[in-house]
Structures are given as structure tokens and as C-alpha cells.
C-alpha positions as CSV (number, residue, x, y, z in Angstrom):
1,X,-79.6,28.4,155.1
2,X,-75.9,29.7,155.2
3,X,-74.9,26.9,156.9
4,X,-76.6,24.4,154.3
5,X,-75.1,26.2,150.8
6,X,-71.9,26.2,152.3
7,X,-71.7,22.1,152.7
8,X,-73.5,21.6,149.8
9,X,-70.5,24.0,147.8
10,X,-68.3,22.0,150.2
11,X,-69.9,18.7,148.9
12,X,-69.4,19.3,145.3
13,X,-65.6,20.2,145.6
14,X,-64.9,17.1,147.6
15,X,-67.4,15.3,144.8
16,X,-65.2,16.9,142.0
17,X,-62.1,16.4,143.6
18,X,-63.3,12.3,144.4
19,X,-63.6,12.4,140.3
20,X,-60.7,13.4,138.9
21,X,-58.6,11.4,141.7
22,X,-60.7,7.9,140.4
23,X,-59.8,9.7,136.8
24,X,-55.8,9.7,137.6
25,X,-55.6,6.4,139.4
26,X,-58.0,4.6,136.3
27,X,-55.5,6.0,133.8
28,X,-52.8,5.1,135.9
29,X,-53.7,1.6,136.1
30,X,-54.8,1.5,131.9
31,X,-51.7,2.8,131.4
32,X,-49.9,-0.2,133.5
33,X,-51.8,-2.8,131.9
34,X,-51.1,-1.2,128.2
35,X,-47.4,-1.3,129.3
36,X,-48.1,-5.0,130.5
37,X,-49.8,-6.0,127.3
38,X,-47.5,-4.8,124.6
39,X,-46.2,-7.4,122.0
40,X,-48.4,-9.4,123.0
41,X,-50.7,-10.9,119.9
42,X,-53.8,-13.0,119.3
43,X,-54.4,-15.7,117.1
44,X,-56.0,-14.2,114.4
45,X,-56.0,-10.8,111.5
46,X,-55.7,-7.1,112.1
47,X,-57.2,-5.7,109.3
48,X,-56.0,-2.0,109.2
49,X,-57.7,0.6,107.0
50,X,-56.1,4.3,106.8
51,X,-59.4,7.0,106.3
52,X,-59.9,10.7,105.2
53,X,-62.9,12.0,104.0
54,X,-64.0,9.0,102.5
55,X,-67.1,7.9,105.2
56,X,-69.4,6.3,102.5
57,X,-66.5,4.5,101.2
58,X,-65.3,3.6,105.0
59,X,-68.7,2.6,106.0
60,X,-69.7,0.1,103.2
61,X,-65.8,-1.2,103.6
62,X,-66.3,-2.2,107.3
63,X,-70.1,-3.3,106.8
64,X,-68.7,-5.9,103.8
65,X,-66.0,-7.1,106.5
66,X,-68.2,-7.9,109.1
67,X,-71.0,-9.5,106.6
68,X,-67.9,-11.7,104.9
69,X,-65.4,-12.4,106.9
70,X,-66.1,-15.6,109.8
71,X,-62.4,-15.7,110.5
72,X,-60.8,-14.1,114.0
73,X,-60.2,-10.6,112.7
74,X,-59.8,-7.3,114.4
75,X,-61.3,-3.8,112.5
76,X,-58.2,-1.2,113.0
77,X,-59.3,2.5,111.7
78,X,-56.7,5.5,111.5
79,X,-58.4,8.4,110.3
80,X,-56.5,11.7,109.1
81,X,-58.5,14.8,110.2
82,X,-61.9,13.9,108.3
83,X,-64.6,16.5,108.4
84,X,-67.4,14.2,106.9
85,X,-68.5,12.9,110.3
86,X,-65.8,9.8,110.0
87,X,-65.3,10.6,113.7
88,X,-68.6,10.2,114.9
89,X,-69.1,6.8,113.4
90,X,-66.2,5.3,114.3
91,X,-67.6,6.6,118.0
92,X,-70.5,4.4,117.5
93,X,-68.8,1.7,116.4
94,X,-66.1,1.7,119.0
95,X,-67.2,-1.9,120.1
96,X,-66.4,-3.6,116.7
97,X,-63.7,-1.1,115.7
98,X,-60.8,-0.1,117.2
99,X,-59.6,3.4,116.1
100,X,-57.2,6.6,116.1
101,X,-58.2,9.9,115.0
102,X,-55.4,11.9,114.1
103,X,-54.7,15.2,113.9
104,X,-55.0,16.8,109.6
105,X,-51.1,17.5,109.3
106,X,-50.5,13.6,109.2
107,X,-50.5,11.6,106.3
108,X,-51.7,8.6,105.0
109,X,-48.7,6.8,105.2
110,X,-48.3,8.0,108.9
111,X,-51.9,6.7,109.5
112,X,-51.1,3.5,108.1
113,X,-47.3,3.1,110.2
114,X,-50.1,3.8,113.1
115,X,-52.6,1.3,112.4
116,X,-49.6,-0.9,111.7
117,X,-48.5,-0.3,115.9
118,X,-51.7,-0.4,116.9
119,X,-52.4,-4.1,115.4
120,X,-52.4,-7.2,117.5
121,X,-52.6,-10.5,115.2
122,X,-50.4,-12.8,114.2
123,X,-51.4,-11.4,110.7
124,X,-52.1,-8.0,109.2
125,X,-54.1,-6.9,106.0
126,X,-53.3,-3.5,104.6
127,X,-56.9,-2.7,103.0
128,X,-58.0,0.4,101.0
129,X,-61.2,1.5,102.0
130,X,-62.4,1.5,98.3
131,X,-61.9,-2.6,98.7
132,X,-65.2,-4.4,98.8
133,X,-64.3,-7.7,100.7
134,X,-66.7,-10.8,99.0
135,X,-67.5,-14.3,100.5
136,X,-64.4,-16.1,101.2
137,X,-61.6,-13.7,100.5
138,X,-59.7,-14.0,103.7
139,X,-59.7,-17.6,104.0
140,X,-58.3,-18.0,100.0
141,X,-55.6,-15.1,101.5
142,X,-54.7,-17.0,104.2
143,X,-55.0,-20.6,102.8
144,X,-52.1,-19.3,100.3
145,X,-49.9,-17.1,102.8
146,X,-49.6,-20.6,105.0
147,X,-49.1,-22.6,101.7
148,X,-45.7,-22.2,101.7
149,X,-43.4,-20.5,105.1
150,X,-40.9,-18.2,102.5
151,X,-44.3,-16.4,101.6
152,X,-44.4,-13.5,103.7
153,X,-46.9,-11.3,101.7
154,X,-50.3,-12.8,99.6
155,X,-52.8,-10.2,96.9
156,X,-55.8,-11.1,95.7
157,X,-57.4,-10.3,92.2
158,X,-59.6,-7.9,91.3
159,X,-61.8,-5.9,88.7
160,X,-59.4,-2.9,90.2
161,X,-56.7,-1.5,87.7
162,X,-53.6,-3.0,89.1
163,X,-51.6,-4.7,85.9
164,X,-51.2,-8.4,86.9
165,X,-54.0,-8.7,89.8
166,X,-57.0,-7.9,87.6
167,X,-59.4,-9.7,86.0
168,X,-62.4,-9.4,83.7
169,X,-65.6,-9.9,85.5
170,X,-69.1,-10.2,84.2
171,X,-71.2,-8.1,86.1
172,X,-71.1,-4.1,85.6
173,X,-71.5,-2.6,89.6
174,X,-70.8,-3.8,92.8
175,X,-74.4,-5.3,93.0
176,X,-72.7,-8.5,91.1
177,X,-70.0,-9.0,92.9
178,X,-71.1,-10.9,95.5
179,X,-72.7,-13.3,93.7
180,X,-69.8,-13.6,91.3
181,X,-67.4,-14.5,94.0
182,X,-69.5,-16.9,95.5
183,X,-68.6,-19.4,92.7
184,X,-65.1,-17.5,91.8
185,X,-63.7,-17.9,95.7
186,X,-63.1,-21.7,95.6
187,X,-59.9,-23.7,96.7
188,X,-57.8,-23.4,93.9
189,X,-54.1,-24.0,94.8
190,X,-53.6,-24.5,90.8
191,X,-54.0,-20.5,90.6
192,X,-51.6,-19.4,93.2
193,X,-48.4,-17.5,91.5
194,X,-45.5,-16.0,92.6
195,X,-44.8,-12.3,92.1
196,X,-42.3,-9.6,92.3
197,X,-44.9,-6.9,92.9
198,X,-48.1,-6.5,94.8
199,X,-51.0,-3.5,94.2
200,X,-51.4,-2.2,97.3
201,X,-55.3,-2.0,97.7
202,X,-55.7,-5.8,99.5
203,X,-52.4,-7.0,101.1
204,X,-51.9,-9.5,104.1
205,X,-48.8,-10.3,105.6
206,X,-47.3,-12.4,108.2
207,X,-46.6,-10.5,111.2
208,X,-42.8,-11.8,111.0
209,X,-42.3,-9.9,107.9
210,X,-43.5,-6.8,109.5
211,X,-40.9,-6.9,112.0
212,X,-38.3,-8.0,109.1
213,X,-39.4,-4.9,106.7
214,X,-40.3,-2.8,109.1
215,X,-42.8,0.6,108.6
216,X,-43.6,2.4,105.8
217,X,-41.0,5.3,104.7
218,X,-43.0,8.7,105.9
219,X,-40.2,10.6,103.9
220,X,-41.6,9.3,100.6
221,X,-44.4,12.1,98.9
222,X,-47.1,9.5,97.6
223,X,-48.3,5.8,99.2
224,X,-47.8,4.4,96.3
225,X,-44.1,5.5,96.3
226,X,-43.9,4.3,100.3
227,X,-45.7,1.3,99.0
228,X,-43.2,0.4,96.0
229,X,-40.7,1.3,98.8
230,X,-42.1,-0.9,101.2
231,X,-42.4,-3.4,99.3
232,X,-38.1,-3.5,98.0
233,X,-37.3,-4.1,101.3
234,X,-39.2,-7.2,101.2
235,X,-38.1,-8.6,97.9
236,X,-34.1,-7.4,99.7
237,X,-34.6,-9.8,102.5
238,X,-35.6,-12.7,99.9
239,X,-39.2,-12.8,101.2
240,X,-41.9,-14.0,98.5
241,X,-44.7,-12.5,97.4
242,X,-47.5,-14.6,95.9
243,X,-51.3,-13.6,94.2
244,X,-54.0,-15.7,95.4
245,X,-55.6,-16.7,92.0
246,X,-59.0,-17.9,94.3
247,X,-59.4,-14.9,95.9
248,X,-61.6,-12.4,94.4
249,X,-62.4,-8.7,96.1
250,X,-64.5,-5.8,94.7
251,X,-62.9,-2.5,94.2
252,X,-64.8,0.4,94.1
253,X,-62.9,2.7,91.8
254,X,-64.2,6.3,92.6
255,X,-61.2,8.4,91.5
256,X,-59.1,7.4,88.8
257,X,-56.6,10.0,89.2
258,X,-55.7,8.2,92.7
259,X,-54.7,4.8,91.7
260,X,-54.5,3.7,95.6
261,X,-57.6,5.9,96.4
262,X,-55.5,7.5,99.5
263,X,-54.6,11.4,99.8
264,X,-50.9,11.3,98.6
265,X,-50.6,14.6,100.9
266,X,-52.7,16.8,103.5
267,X,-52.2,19.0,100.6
268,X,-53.9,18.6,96.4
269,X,-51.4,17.0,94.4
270,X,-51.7,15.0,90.7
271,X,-49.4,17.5,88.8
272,X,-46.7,16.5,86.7
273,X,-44.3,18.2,89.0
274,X,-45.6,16.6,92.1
275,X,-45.2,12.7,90.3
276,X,-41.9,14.2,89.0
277,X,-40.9,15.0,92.5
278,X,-42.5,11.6,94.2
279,X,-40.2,9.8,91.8
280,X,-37.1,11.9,92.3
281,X,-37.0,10.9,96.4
282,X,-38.0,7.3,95.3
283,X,-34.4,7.2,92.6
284,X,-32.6,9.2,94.9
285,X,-33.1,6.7,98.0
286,X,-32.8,3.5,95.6
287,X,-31.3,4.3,92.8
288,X,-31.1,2.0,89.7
289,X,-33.3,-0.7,91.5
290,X,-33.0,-3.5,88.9
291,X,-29.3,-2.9,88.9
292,X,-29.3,-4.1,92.5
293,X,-31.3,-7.5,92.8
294,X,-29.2,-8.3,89.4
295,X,-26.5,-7.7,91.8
296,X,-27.5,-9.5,94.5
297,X,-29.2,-11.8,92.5
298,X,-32.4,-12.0,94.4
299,X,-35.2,-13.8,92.7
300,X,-38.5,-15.3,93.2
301,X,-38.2,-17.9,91.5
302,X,-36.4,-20.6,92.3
303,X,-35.5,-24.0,90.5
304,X,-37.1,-27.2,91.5
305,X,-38.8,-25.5,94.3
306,X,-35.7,-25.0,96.0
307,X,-33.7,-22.1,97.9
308,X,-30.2,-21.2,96.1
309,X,-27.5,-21.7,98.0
310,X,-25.7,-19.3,96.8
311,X,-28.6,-16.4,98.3
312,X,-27.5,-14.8,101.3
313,X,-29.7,-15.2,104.0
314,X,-31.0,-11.5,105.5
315,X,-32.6,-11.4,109.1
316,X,-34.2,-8.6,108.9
317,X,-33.7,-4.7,107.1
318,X,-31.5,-3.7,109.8
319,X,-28.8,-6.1,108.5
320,X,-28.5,-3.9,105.3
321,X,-27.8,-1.0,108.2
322,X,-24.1,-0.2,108.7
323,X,-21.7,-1.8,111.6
324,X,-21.1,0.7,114.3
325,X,-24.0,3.4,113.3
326,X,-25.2,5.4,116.7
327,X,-29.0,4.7,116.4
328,X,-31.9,6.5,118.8
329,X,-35.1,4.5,119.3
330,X,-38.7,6.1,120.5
331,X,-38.2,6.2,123.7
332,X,-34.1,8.4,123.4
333,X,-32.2,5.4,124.2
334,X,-29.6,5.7,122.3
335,X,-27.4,2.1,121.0
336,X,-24.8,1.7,118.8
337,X,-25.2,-1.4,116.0
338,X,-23.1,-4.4,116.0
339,X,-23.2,-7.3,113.9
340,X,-26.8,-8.9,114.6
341,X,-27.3,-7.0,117.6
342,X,-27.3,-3.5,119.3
343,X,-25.7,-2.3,122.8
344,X,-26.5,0.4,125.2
345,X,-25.0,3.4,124.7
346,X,-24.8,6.1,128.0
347,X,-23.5,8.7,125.8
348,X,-22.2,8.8,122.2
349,X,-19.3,10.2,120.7
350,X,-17.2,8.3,117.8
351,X,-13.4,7.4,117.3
352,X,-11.3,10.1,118.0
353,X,-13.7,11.9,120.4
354,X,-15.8,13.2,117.4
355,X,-19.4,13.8,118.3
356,X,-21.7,11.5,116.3
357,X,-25.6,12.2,115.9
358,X,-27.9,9.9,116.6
359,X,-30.0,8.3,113.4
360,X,-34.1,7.9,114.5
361,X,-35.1,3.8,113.7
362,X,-37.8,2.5,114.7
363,X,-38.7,-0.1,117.3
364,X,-39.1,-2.4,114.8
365,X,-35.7,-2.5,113.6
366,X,-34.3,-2.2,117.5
367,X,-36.4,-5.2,118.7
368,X,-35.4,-7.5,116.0
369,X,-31.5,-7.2,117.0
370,X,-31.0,-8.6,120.6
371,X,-29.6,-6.3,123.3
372,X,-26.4,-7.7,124.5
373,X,-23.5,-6.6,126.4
374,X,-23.2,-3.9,129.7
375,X,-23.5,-0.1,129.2
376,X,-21.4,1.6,127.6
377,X,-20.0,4.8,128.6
378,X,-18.3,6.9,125.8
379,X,-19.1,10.3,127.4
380,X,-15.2,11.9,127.3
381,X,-14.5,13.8,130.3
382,X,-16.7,12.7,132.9
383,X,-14.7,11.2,136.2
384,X,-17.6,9.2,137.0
385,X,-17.9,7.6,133.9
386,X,-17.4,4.0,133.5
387,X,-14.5,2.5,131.3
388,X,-16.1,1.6,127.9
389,X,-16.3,-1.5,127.0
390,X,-14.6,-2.2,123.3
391,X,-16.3,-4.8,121.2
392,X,-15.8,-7.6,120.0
393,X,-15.0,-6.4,116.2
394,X,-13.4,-3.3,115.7
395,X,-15.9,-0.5,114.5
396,X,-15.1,-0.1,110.3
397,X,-14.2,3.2,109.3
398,X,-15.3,4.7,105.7
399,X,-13.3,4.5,103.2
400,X,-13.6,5.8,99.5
401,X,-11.2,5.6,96.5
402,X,-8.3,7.7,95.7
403,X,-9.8,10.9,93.6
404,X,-7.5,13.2,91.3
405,X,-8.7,16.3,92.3
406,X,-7.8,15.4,95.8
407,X,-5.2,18.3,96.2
408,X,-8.2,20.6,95.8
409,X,-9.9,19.1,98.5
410,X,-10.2,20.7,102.0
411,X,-8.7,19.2,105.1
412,X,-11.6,16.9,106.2
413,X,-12.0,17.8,109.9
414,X,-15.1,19.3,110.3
415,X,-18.4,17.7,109.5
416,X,-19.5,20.6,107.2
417,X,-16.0,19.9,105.0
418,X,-16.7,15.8,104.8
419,X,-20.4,16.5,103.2
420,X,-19.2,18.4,100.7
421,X,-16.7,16.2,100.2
422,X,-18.9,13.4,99.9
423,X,-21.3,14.9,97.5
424,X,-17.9,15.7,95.4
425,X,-17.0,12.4,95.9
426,X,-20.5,11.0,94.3
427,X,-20.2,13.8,91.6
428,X,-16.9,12.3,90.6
429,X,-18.7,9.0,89.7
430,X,-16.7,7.7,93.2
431,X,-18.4,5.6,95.4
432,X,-18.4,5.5,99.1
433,X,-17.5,2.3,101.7
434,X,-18.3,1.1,104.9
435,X,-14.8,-1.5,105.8
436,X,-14.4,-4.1,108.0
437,X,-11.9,-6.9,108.6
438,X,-11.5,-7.7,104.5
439,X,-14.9,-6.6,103.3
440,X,-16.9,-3.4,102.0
441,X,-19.9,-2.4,102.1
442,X,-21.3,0.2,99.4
443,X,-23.9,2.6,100.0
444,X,-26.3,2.1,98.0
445,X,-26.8,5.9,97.1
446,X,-25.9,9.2,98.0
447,X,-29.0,9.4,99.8
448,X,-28.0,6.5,102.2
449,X,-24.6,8.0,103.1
450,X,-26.4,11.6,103.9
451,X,-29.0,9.2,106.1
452,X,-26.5,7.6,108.3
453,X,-24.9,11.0,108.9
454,X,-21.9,9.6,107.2
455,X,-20.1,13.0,107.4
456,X,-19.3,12.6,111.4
457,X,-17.0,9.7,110.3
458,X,-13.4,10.2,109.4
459,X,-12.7,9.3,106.2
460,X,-9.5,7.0,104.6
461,X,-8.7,6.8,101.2
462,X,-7.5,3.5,99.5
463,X,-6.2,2.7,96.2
464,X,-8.7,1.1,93.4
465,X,-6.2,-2.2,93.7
466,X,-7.0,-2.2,98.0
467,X,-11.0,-1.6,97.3
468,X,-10.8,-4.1,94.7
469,X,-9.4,-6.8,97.4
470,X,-11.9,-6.4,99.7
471,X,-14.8,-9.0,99.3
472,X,-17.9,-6.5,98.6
473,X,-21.2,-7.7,100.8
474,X,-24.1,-6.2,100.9
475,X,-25.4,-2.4,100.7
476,X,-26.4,-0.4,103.1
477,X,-29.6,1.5,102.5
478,X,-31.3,4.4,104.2
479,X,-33.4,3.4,107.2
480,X,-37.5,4.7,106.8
481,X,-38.0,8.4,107.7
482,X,-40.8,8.1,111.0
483,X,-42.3,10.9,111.8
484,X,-44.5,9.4,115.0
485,X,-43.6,7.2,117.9
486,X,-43.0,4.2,116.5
């Protein structure tokens, strides 16, 4: 009897060992094929839909997908910390759904940058989960996205309050809807229109202008701030924006105090002092925003159909980054940015063997700039170390006018010394340069210059009459705050 217990004990280890060693090699080979399958897409729409709290909303917004939509579509759900039971549903509907639960300290806009990774078509709608989806909507969306290849982002109309996008509608609840856009969600080119701002309860995009834009700007306080944000960086790259006049969705208002029905924080906001302080971060980052595409002279709208020639032509948001920056990427590789491209870095220091901090992008705005050229080493010091290899173009320095209070200016050989210097600088009414081979580069705000760490860069000052020679191109803005790995 001994005997017997003692290979049965002997049994169940060897059984519980057999299990967790099928466990590791299973994960192992998920995680291999995950690696293998990355980028790759499928011809068809991610529809993405950020969740807390909110399961009766959630559930009616995925039963009106699946009972509307005929096109290839996948169901992406990132849920915030919900304790309504959100979990357990999107458990039982883990065939039709796909899904991340994260943790309560994320928020919304981090759920949505997730659902935004985690999508796999060659298009992507951005839905609220107050959005009732009706016969027909995604085929008007997409029949007007395809209309016309500068279109990179399509809205449809709605009884929702959002300015330009609604309409009046004759029935009184969501029982009506339906039935009103079965004879409202009809091919009608005629009421396609351009615009230079989108709500963001219902929008699809190309896939393209994702990896143009890149994420949404975790740094902002409210979505509808990281939306508005979001959305400047697609007007800056000259990308259209059109509302799909034949497209008709229901929104469910349920909180009128949340225009986007999402959590702005984990934590209750509404006040006047937190609207106060969601615009602040927005002015500070942008400043006067209608001052700059008057500037640049951006515009939808162009005569006779027809692209101005005189429009510069932007690849993607990393060409408003500056020339030489020291970037880090998810993974800690570290590259330093060159004219439409990015090289390998093995260690990073600047000119003049000052260190340099890395600034966090995303992989987004490292993928779209092609990795060229060998390693470089710029650790100093190390005998090992390979001879860096200069590039092509010089690296510009910074450069800001002459100021008159200069003589009460510290000597600007520390990092601490430049900041202050800079924010002097900005106090002054001065403005700050990147320079190149006869060009500048302004940055765009104050904001911008802190972002690229622009005090571990040496500093020259040049006379109003040498700025004023320089052929000014475009700004550089501050790169989205990511708080995740993406």
C-alpha cells in the first residue's frame, strides 16, 4: 500500500511536471508565430471600441455590428478595469471578439493606442461604444474613403451632437433608427463633403494614415483633446478628411456631460478647472493652431479638384521631427534621425561629447523612416569601439537670435543652465531654431523644444539679419507622449 501511494505521488509530479513543460514549449511556439505574423494585415476593417463600465452600452454596440455589418470586419475590445462584468462577456465572446483587459490606471486614450496595435486590416474604425451601427453604414464609409486616394479619414452623420455631422431625424428612440436608415443609407456620392474636423464617435481610416499620424497623444488629459490632437497631425500632413453624407449611425447619448461618452481619466473630472487644464496642455503643445496652417497654407480645399503645387508634400509626422534628434523605440534601440530615415545608434552622446537623452517614439514613427546605413558607435572612450561613421549632412545645431539681456545670461554649459535659458529665451518673445545647410526650422512651441530635450544641445546665437536669410521650412512639433509598448 506504501509502495502504491508513493508512485501514484510519483505519477502526479511527473503528470504536473509533463504540463507545465507542454505549457512553456506552447507559449514558446505562440510567441514565435506572433513574432512571425506581425505587420502582417488582412483585407478587410478592424473595428476598435475602447470600454469601461459601460457593458449595456458595449453589448448592444457589438450585437448592432454583427446584425449590420456583411463586410470583412474584425471586433477589437480594450477594456479599462471595468467592474460591471465587461470581462466576463468579452470571455464569452472571445470567438467573435478579440480583446485586452487592462489594468484601472490606464486610460482611454491608452486603450484606444492599444486597440490601435492590436488591429490587423487594411482599415480601422475608431467607434464609441454609445454608436449604434444601422444597415449599410460601413459600406457608405468605405464607398467614400476609396472615392478619392488623398482621403485618409471618412465620418458619418448622426442624430449625436457633433456640430456639422448631425442631422434631424424623425423618430424619437433608437427603436426608429433602423428603419430610418434603411431608406437614408443609399449611394449618394452627391452628399459626400470635405471637412477640416471630424467628431470622434464613428471614424474610419486608411491604415496608411495611421502609420503617417501615428498614435494618439497619452500626455493630453481628455480624448477629445488627444482626438482634436490627433486629428492636426492629419490635416499637417495634408491628408483629407471627408463626411459621408449616405451614411447614417445611431448614437445613444447617455451622458451629456461626456460629449465622447469615454472616461476622460481613471479619475471624475467635468470641472471648470479640469477643461481649463485639458485646454492649457492642448495651447501649450500647439499653440495658435490657425496661425500655423495659415502659415503653411494647408487647406482642404483645393481649386478645380486639383493638388497646389505650391503644398509641401509631408511623408509622414516624423518629417516635422528635427534632423539629428537621438530617438529610443519600444524595444531600447536607440537611432539617431536623418533626413527621411533613421540609423543605428550603439551608444549616444552629441557634438562635443555631450551626453544626449534619448526621446521615446513610437514604432509607428520608426517604421515609416527606413533604416539605412552601418552602426554607429559614438560611445567616447571605449577601445573597442568602432569609428563612427559621419553622415551624409552635417547634424544642425540650434540656434536662436541675439537677446539684449544676454550679458545676464549664464555661461550655457550645463543642461540645467540652457533650460532656463530657453524658457528666458521664449519669455523674451525670442524664438528657438533648428539650422541646417541655409534653412531653419522653428519649433513650434516651447513645449516642442522641452520635448526634444533641446537643452542637451549647444546653443549659437545669430543676428536677426542671419535668421532672416535662412529659408524657414517647416516646424517641428512634439512627438505623442506613449505610455505603453507601442
Amino acid at each position: 500500500m506504501k509502495r502504491l501511494n508513493m508512485q501514484r505521488k510519483h505519477s502526479k509530479r511527473l503528470g504536473k511536471k509533463g504540463y507545465w513543460s507542454g505549457f512553456k514549449r506552447g507559449q514558446e511556439q505562440g510567441n514565435r508565430l506572433g513574432q512571425a505574423s506581425f505587420g502582417k494585415v488582412f483585407e478587410g476593417v478592424s473595428i476598435i471600441i475602447p470600454s469601461c463600465n459601460q457593458l449595456q452600452q458595449l453589448r448592444a454596440c457589438i450585437h448592432r455590428i454583427e446584425e449590420n455589418t456583411s463586410h470583412p470586419h474584425e471586433i477589437i475590445v480594450v477594456d479599462c478595469g471595468s467592474t460591471d462584468g465587461t470581462s466576463t462577456y468579452l470571455l464569452r465572446k472571445s470567438i467573435a471578439v478579440r480583446y485586452a483587459l487592462l489594468k484601472k490606471d490606464v486610460q482611454m486614450i491608452g486603450s484606444l493606442n492599444q486597440g490601435l496595435m492590436m488591429a490587423k486590416g487594411t482599415t480601422i474604425v475608431v467607434l464609441d461604444q454609445n454608436s449604434m451601427v444601422t444597415p449599410g453604414w460601413l459600406d457608405r464609409l468605405l464607398a467614400c474613403l476609396y472615392s478619392d486616394p488623398r482621403i485618409g479619414v471618412v465620418g458619418p452623420v448622426t442624430n449625436g451632437p457633433f456640430k456639422e455631422q448631425q442631422i434631424e431625424v424623425p423618430y424619437m428612440n433608437e427603436n426608429g433608427a433602423r428603419q430610418f436608415a434603411m431608406t437614408y443609407n443609399m449611394p449618394n456620392p452627391d452628399a459626400w463633403r470635405e471637412t477640416e474636423s471630424l467628431a470622434g464617435f464613428c471614424l474610419l481610416l486608411r491604415r496608411e494614415t495611421l502609420e503617417k499620424t501615428g498614435y494618439w497623444d497619452e500626455g493630453c488629459h481628455s480624448t477629445q483633446e488627444a482626438h482634436a490632437d490627433w486629428l492636426l497631425r492629419v490635416r499637417l500632413l495634408g491628408i483629407r478628411m471627408a463626411i459621408a453624407g449616405d451614411a447614417f449611425i445611431h448614437y445613444e447619448e447617455r451622458d451629456r456631460d461626456t460629449v465622447y461618452a469615454f472616461p476622460q481619466t481613471t479619475e471624475k473630472s467635468g470641472s471648470m478647472e479640469e477643461s481649463s487644464r485639458n485646454r492649457s496642455f492642448f495651447v501649450q503643445k500647439w499653440g495658435d493652431a490657425d496661425k500655423l496652417f495659415h502659415n503653411l497654407k494647408f487647406s482642404t480645399a483645393e481649386t478645380d479638384g486639383q493638388i497646389s503645387t505650391g503644398k509641401e508634400t509631408h511623408v509622414s509626422a516624423a518629417s516635422f521631427y528635427p534632423i539629428g534628434a537621438v530617438v529610443q523605440g519600444p524595444s531600447g534601440a536607440v537611432f539617431r534621425l536623418e533626413p527621411g530615415r533613421r540609423r543605428y545608434l550603439h551608444g549616444v552622446s552629441a557634438a562635443g561629447g555631450e551626453n544626449v537623452r534619448p526621446v521615446r517614439v513610437s514604432q509607428l514613427d520608426l517604421l515609416v523612416l527606413p533604416l539605412v546605413g552601418k552602426p554607429e558607435a559614438t560611445v567616447s572612450g571605449s577601445i573597442d569601439a568602432p569609428v563612427a561613421e559621419p553622415p551624409e549632412e552635417p547634424i544642425p545645431l540650434l540656434a536662436a537670435p541675439d537677446l539684449e539681456n544676454m550679458s545676464m545670461l549664464p555661461t550655457l554649459n550645463i543642461p540645467a543652465q540652457r533650460k532656463r535659458w530657453i524658457e528666458v529665451l521664449y519669455a523674451e518673445g525670442g524664438q528657438l531654431y533648428q539650422i541646417g545647410n541655409g534653412w531653419k526650422r522653428p519649433f513650434l512651441t516651447l513645449y516642442a523644444a522641452m520635448s526634444w530635450r533641446a537643452e542637451d544641445y549647444r546653443i549659437q546665437f545669430l543676428s536677426p539679419g542671419d535668421l532672416s536669410a535662412l529659408v524657414e521650412k517647416q516646424p517641428i512639433i512634439a512627438p505623442p507622449v506613449l505610455h505603453g509598448h507601442l
